[in-house]
N, CA and C of each residue as an Amber inpcrd file, in Angstrom:
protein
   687
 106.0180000 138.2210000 133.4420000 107.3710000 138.4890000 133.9250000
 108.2920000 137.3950000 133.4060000 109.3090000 137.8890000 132.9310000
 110.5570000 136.9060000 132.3050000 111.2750000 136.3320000 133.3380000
 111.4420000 134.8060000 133.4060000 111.5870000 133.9990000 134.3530000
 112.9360000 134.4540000 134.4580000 113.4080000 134.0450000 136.1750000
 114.8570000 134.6710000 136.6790000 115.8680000 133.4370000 136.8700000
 116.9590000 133.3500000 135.8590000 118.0070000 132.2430000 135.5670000
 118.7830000 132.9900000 136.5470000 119.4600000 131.6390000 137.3780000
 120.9490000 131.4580000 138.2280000 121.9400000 131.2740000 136.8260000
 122.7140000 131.7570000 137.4440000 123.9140000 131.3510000 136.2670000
 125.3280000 131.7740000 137.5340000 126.4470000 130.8530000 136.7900000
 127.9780000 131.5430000 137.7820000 128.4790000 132.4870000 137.6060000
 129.2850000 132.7610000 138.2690000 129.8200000 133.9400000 138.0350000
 131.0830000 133.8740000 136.5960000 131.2090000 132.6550000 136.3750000
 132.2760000 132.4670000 134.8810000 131.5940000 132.6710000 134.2580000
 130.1710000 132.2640000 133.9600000 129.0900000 132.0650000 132.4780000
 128.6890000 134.0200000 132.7290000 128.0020000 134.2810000 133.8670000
 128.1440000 135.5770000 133.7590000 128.9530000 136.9490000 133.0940000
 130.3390000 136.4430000 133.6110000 131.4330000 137.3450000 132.8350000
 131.5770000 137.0010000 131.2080000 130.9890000 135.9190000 130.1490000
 130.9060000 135.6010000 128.9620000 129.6900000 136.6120000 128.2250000
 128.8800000 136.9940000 129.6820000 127.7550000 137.5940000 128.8060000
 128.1180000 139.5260000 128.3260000 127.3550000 139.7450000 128.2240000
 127.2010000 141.5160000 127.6120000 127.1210000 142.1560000 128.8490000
 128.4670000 143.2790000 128.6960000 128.6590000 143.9280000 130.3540000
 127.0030000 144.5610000 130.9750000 126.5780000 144.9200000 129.9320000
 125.3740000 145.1090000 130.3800000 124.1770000 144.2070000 131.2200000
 123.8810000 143.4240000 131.1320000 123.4220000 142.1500000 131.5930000
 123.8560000 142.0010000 132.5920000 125.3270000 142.2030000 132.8800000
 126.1240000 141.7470000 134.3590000 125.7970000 142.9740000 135.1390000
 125.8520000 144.5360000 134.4860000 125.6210000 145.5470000 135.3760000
 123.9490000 145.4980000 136.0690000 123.0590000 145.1620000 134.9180000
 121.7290000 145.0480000 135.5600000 121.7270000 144.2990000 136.5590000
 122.3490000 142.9800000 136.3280000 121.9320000 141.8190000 137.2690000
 122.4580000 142.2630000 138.8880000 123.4280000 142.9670000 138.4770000
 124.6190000 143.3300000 139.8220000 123.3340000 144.2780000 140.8150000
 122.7730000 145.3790000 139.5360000 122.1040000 146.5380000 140.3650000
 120.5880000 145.7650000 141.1430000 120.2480000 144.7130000 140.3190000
 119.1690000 143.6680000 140.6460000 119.3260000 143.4300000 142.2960000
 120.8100000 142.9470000 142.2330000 121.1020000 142.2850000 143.6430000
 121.3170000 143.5690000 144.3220000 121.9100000 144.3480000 144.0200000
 122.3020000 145.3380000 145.3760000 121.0450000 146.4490000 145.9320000
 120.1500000 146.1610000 145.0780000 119.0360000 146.8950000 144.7550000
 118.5040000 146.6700000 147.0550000 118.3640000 147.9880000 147.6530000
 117.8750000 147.9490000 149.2370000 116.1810000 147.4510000 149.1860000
 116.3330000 146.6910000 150.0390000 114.7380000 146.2060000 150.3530000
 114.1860000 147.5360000 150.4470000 112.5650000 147.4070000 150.6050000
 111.8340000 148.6770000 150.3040000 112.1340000 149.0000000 151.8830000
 112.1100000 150.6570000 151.9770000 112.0340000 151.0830000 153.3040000
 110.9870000 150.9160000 154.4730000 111.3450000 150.2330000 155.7760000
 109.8890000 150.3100000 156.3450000 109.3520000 151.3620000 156.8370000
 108.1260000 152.0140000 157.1410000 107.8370000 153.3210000 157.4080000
 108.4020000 153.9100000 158.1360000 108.1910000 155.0570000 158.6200000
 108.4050000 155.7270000 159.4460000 107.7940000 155.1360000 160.7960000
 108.8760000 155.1210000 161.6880000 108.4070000 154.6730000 163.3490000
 107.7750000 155.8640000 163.8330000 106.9850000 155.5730000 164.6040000
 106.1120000 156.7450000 165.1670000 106.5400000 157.6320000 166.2410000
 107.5710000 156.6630000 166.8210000 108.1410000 157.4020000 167.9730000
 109.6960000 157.4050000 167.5490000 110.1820000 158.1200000 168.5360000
 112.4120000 157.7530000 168.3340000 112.3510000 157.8630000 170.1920000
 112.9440000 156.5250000 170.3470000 113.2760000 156.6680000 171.8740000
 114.7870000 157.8500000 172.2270000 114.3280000 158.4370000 173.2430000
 115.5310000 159.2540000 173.0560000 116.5380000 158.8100000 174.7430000
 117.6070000 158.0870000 174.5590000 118.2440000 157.2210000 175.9940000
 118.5510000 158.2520000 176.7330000 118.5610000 159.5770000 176.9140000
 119.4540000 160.1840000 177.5600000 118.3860000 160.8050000 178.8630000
 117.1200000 160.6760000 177.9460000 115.9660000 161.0830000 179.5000000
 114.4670000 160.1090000 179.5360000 115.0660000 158.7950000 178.6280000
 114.1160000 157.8310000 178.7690000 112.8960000 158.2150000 178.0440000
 112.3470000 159.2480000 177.2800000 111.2840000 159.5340000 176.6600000
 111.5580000 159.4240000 175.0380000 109.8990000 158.6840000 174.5530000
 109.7040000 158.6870000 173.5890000 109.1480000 160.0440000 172.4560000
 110.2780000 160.4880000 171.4730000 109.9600000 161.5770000 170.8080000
 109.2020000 161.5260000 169.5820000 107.9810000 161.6840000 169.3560000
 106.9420000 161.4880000 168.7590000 107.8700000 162.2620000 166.6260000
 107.6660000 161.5540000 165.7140000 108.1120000 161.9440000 164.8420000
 107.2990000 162.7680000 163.3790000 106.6230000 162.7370000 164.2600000
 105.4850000 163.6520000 163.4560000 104.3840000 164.3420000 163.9510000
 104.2060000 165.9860000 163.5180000 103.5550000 166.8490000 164.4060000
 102.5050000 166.8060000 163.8430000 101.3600000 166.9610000 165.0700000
 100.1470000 166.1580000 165.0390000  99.4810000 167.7340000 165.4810000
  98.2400000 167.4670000 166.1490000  97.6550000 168.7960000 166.5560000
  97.4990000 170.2620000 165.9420000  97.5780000 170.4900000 164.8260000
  97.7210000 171.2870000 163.5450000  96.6090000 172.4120000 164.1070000
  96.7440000 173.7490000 164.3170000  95.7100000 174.6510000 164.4690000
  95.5500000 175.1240000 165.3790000  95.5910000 174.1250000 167.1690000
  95.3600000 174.3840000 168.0920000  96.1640000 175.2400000 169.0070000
  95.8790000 175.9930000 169.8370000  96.7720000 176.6520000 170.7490000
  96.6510000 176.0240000 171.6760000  97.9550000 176.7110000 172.8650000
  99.3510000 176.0920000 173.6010000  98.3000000 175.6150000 174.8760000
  96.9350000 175.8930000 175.3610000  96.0970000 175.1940000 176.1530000
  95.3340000 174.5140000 175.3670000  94.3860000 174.0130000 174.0650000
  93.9450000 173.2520000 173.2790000  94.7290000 171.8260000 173.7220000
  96.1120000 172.0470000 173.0730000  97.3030000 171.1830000 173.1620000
  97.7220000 170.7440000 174.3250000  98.1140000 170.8490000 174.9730000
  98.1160000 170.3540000 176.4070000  97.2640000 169.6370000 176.9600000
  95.3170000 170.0240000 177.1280000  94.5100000 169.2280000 176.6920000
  94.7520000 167.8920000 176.4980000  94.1100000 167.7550000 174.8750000
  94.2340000 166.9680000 174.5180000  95.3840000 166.0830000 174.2850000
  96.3710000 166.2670000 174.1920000  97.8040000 165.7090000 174.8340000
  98.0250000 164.7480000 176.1250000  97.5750000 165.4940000 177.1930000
  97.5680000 164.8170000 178.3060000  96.6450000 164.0690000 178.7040000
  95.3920000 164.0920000 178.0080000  93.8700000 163.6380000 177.6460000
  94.5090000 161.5330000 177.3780000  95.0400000 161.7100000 176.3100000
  95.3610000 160.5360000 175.3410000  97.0090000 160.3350000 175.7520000
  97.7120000 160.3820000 177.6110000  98.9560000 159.9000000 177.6510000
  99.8730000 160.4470000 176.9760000 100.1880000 161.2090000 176.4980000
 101.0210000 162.4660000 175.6940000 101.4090000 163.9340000 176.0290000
 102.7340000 164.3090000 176.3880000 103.1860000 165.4380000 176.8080000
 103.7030000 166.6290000 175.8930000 103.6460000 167.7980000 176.0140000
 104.4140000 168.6660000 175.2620000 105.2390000 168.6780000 175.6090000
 106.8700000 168.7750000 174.6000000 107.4620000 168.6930000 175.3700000
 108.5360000 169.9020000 176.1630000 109.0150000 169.4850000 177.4080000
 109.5830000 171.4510000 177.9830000 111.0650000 171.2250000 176.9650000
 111.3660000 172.9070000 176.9390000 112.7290000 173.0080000 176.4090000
 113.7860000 172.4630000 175.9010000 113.8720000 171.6690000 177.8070000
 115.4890000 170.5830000 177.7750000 114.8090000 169.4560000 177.0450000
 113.7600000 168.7060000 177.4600000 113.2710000 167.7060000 176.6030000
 113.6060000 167.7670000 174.8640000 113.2230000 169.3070000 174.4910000
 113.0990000 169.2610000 173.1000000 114.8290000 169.4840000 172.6310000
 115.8440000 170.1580000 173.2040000 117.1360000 170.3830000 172.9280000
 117.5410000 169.1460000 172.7200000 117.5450000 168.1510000 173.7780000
 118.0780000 166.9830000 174.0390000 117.7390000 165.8100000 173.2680000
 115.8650000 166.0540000 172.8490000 115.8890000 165.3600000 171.2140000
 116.6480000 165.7150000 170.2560000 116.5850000 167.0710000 170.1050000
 116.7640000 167.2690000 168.6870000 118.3830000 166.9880000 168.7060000
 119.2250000 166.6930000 170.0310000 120.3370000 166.8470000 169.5630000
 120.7500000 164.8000000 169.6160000 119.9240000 163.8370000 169.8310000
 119.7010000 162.7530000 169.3460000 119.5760000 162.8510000 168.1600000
 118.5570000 163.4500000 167.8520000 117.9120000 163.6410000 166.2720000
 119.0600000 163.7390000 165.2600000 119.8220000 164.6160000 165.9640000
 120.7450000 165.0840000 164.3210000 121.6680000 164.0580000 164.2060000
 122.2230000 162.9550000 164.9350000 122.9000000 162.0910000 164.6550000
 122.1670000 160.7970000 164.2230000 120.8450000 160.5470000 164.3210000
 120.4920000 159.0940000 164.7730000 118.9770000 159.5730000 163.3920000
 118.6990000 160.6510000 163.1400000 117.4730000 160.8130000 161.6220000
 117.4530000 162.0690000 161.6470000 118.5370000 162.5930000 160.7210000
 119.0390000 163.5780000 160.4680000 117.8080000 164.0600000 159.2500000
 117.1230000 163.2830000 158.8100000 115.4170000 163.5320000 158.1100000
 114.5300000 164.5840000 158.3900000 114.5090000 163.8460000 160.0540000
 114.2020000 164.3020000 160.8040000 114.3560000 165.8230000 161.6900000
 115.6660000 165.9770000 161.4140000 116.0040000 166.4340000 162.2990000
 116.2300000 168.3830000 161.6220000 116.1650000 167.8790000 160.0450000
 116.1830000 168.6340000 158.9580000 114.7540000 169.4230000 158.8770000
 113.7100000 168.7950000 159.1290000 112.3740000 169.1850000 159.3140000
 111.9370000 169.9700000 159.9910000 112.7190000 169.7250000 161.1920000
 112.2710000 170.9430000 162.5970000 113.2890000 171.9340000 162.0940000
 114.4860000 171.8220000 162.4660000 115.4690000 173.0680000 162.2800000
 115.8560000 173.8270000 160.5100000 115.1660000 173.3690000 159.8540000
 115.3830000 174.6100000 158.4670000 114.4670000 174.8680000 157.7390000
 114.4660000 175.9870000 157.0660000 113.9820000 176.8130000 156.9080000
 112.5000000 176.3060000 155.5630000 111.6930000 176.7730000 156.1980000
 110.0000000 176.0060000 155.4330000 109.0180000 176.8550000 154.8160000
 108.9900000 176.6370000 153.7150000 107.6820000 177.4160000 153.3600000
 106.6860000 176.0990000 152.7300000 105.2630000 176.4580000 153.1170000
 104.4310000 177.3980000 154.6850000 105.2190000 177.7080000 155.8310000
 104.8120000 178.5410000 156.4950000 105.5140000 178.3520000 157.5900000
 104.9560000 177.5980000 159.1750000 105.8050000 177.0910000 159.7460000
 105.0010000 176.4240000 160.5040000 106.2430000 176.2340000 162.4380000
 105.2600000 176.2060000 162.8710000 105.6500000 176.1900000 164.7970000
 105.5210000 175.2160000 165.5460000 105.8580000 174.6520000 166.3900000
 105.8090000 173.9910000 167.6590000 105.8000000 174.2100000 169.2230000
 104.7900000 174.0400000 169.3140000 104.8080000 174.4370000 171.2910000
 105.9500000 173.8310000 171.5710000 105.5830000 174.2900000 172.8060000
 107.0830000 173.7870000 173.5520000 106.4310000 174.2200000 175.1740000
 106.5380000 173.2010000 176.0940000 105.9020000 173.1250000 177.2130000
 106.8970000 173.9600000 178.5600000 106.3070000 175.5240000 178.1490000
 107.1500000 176.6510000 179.2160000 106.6780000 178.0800000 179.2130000
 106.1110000 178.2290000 180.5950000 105.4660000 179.6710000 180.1720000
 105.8960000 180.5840000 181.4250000 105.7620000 181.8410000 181.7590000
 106.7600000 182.2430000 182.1000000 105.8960000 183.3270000 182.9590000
 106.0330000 183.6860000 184.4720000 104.8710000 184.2120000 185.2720000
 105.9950000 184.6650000 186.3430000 105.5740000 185.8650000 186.5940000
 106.2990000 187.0590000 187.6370000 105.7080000 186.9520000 188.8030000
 106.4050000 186.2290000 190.2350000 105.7950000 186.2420000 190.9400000
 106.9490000 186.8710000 192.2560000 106.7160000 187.3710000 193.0100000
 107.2120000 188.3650000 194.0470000 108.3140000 188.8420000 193.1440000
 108.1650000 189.8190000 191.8100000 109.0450000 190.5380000 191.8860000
 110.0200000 189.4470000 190.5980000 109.8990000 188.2660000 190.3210000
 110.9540000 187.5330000 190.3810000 110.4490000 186.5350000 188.8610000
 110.7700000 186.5090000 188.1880000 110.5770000 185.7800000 186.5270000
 110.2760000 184.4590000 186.7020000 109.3110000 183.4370000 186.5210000
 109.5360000 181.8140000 187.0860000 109.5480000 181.7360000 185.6830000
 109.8860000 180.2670000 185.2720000 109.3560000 179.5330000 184.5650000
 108.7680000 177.7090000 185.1890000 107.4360000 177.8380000 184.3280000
 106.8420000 176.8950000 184.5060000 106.7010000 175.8860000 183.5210000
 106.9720000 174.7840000 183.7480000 106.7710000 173.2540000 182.7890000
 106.2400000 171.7690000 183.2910000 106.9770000 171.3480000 182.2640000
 106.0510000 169.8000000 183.2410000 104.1750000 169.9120000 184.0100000
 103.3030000 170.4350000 182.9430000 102.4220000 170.3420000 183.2790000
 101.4220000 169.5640000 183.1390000 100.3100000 169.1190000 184.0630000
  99.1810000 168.4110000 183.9930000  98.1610000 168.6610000 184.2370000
  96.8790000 167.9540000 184.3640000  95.9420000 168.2100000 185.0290000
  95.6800000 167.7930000 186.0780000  94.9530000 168.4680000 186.7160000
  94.2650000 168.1810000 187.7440000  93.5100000 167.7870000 188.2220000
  93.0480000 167.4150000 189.5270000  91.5630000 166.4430000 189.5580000
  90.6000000 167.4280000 189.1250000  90.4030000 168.6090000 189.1870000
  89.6630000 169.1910000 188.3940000  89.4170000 169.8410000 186.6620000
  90.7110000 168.7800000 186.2270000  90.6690000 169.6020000 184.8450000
  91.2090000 170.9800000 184.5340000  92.2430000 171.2120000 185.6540000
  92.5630000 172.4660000 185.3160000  94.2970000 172.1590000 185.0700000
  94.7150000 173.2200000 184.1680000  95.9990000 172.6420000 183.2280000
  97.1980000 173.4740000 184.6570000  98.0720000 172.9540000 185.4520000
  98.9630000 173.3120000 186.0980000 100.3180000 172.8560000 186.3400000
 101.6730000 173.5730000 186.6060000 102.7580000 173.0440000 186.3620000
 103.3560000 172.1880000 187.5960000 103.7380000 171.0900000 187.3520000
 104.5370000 170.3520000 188.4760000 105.7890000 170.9510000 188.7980000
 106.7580000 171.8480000 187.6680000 107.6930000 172.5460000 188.6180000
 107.1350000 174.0010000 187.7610000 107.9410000 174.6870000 189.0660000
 107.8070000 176.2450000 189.0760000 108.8920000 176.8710000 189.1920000
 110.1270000 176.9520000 189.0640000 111.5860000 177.6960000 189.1570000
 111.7950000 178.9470000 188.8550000 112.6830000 179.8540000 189.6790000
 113.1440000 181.2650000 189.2920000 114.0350000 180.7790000 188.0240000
 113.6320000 181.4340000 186.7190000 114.4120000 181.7290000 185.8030000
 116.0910000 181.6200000 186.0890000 116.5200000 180.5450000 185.7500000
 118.1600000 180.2690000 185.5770000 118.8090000 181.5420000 185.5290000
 119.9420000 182.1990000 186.4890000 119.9770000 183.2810000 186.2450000
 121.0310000 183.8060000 184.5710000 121.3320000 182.4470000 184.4910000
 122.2930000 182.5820000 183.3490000 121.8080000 182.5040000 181.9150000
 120.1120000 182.7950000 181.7590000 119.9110000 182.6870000 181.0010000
 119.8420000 184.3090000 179.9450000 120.1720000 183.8060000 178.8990000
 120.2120000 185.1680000 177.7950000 118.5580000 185.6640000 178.0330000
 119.1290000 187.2370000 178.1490000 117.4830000 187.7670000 178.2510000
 117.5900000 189.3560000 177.3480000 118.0910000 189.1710000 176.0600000
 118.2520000 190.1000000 175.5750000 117.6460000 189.1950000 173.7460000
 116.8130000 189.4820000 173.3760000 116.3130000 189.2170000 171.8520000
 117.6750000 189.4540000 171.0880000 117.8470000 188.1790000 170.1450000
 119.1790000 188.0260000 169.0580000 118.1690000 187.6020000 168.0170000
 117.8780000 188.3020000 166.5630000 117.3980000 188.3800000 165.4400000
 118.5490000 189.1510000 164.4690000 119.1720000 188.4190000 163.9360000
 119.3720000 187.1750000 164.0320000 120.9700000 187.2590000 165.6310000
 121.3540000 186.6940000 165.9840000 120.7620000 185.3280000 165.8170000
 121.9590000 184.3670000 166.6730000 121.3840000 183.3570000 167.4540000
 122.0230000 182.7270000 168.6530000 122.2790000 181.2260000 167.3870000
 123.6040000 180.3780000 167.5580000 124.1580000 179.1230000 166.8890000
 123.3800000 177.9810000 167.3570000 122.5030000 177.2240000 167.1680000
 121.6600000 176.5810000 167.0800000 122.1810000 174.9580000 167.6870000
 123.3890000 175.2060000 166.5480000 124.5620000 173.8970000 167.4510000
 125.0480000 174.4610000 168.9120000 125.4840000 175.3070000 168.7320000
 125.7300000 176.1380000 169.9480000 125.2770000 175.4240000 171.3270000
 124.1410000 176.1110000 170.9670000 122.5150000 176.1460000 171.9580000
 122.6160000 174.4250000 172.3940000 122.3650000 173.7990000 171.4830000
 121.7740000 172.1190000 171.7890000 123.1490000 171.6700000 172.3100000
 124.2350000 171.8720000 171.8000000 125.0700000 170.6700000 172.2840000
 125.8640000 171.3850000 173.6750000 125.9860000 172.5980000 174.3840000
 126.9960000 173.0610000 175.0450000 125.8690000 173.9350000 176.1260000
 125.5790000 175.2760000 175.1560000 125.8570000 176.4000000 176.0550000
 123.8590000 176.7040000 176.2110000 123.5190000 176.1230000 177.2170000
 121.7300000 176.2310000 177.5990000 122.0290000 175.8780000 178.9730000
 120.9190000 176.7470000 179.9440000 120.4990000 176.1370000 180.9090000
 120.0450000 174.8690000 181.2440000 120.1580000 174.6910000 182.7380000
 119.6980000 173.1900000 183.0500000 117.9770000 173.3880000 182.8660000
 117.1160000 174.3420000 182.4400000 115.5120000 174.6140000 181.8220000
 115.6230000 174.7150000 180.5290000 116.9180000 174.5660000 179.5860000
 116.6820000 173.9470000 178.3620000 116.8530000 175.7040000 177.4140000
 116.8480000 176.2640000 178.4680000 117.0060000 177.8950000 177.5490000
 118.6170000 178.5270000 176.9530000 118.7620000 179.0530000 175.9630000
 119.8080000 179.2700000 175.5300000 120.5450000 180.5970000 177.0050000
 121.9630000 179.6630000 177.0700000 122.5850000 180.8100000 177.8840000
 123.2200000 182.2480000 177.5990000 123.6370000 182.9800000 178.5580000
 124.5890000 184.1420000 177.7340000 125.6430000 184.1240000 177.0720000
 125.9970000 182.6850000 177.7050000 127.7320000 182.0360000 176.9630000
 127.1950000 181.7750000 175.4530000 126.3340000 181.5110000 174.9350000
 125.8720000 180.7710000 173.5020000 126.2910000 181.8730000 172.1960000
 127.3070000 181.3040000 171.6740000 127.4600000 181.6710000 170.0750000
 126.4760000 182.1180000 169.3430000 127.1450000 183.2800000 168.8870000
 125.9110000 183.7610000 167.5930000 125.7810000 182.8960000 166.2300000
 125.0980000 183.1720000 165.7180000 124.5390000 182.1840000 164.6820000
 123.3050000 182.7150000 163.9350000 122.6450000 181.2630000 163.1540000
 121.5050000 182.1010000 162.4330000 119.8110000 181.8020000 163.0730000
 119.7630000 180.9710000 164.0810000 118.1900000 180.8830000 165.0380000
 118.1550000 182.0350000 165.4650000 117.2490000 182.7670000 165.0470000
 116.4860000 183.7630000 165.9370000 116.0640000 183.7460000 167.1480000
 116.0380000 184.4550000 168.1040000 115.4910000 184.4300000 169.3300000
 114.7060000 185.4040000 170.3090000 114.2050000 184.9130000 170.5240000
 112.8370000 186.3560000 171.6600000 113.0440000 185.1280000 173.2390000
 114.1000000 186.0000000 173.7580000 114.1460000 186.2360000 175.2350000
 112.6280000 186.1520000 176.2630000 112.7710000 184.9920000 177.1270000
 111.1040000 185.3240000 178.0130000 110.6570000 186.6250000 178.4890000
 109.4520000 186.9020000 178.1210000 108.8750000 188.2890000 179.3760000
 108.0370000 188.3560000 180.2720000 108.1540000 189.1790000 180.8440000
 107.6630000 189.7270000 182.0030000 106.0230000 189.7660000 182.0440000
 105.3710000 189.4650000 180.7030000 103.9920000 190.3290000 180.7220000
 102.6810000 189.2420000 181.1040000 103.1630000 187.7370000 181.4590000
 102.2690000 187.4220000 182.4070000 101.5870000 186.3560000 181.4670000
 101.9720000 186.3800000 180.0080000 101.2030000 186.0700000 179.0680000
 101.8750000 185.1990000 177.7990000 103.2680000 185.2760000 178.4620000
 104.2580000 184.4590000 177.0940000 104.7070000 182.9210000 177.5550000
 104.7700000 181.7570000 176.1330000 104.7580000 180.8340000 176.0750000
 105.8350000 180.6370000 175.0430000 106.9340000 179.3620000 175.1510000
 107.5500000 179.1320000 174.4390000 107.6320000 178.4430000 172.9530000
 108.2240000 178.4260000 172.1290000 107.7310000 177.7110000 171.0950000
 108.9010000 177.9730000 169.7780000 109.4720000 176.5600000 169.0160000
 110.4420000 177.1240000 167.8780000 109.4500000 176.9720000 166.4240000
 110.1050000 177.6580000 165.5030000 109.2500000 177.7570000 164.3920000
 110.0960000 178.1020000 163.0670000 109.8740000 177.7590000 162.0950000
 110.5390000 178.1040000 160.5990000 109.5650000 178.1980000 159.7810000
 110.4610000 179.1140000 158.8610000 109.5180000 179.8090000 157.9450000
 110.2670000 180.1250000 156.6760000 110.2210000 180.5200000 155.5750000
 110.7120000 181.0190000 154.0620000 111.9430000 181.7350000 154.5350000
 112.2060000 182.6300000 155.7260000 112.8390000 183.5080000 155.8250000
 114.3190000 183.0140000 157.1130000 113.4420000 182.4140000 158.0750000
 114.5530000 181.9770000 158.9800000 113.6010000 181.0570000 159.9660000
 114.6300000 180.4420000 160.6510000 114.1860000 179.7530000 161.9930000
 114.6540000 180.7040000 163.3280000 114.1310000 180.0070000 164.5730000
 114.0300000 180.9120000 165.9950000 113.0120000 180.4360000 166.6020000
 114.0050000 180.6580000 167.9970000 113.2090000 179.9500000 169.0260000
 112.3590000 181.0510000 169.5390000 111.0830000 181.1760000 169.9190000
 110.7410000 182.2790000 170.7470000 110.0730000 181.8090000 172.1800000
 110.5460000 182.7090000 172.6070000 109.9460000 182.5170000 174.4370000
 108.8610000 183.9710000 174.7030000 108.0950000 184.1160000 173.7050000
 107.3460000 185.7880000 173.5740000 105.8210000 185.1570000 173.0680000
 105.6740000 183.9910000 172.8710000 104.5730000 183.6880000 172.1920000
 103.0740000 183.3660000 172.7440000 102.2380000 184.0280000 172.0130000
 101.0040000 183.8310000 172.9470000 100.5180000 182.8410000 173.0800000
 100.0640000 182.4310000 174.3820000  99.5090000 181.0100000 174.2200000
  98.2730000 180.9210000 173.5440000  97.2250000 181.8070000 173.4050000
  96.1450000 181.8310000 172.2960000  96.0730000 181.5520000 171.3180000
  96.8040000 181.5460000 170.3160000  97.3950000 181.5250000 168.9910000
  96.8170000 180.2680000 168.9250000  96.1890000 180.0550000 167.5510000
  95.9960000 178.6970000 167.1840000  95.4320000 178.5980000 165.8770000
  96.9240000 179.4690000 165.0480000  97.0000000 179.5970000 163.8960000
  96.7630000 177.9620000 162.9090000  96.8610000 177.8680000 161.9630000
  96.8480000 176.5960000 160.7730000  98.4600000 176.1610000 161.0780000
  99.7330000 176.9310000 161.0800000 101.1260000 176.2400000 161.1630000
 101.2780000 176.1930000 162.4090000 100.7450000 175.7050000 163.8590000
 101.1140000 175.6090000 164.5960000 100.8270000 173.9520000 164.6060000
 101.6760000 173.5460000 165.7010000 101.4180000 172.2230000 165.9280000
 102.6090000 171.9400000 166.7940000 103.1190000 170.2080000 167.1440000
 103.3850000 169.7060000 168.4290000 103.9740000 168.7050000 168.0740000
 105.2780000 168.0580000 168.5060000 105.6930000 166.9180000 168.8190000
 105.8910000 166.5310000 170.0960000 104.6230000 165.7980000 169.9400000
 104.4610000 164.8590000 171.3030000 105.2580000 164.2240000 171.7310000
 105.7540000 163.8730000 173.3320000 106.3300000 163.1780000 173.6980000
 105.7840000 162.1540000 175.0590000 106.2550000 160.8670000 175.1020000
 105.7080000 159.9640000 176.1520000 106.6440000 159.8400000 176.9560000
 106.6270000 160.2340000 178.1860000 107.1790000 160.2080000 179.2310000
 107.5020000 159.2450000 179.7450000 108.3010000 157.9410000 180.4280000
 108.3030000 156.3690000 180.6660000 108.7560000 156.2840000 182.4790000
 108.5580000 155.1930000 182.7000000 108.0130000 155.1490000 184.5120000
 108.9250000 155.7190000 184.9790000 110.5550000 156.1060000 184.6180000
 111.6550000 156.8540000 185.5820000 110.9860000 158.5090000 185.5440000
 110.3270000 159.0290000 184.5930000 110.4000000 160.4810000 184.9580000
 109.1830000 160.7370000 185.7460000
């Protein structure tokens, strides 16, 4: 390596503009990037949002599992709105990854499943285990009544959705702008789980998804919950 001369900035300007442009790009040249942080704290509900989806294959009880196994939550709805709408200001990288459009195509749980009981739509989240190992929800709520329950393909505004018009369960409302996220409305059949996903063709949130599924593009961004929640 050719040894590196100080010189002033007068003797500098004598030399070949070239020389001065290298040396300039030398100096302004950004230290190397440090990796990727593993988590993004998100201030608005104290949880850490995991930045890379892990759990590749498994379905929406697999995941939960092992999740809550190793201190790690899926995360419900509002959790995930309320990242992603950190996300788009603070690693917009990031934030590019989940919301557009991917080939392979690929999904994310999302911790909310949806069970008819007297007559009446709940949704369930915030779940754990139990002293017996069995996967159950800490809340249980009648379905927000303001939530959209009519399928938009295409398609509910995505900004829309995150920054304004969602229930306090994180679900897009009836007030929410059309746009290009796809959407499948929760049902009734005893058996649907939430989850957003992109693909070659479009993105969309769905609330129709089986929890069995435990295709190759499925997977999870974990989140760590911290002593206020």
């Amino acid at each position: 390596m050719a040894p590196i001369i100080e010189v002033s900035d007068e003797t500098l300007k004598t030399l070949h503009p070239s020389v001065y442009v290298i040396r300039r790009d030398l100096e302004n040249k950004p230290e190397k990037s440090a990796e990727t942080p593993e988590y993004i704290h998100i201030p608005s509900l104290n949880i850490d949002f995991e930045t890379k989806r892990t759990l590749l294959g498994k379905n929406w009880y697999e995941t939960h599992n092992e999740l809550l196994s190793n201190g790690k939550s899926m995360p419900t709805p509002r959790e995930f709105i309320e990242s992603l709408k950190y996300i788009k200001e603070n690693n917009p990288e990031l934030y590019r990854e989940i919301t557009e459009e991917r080939n392979p195509w690929k999904a994310n749980w999302l911790d909310a499943d949806f069970k008819v009981k007297d007559g009446k739509l709940y949704i369930n989240y915030n779940h754990f285990l139990d002293n017996n190992g069995v996967l159950v929800p800490k809340n249980s709520e009648v379905l927000d009544k303001n939530t959209l329950m009519r399928d938009k393909t295409p398609g509910i505004s995505l900004e829309d959705y995150i920054l304004k018009n969602h229930t306090s369960q994180g679900l897009p409302s009836k007030k929410v702008k059309s746009g290009d996220l796809y959407y499948w409305y929760p049902r009734s059949d005893d058996n649907s789980v939430a989850g957003i996903y992109a693909d070659s063709g479009d993105v969309g949130l769905d609330c129709y998804g089986d929890p069995s599924d435990g295709v190759s593009g499925l997977g999870v961004f974990a989140v760590k919950r911290n002593s206020r929640n």
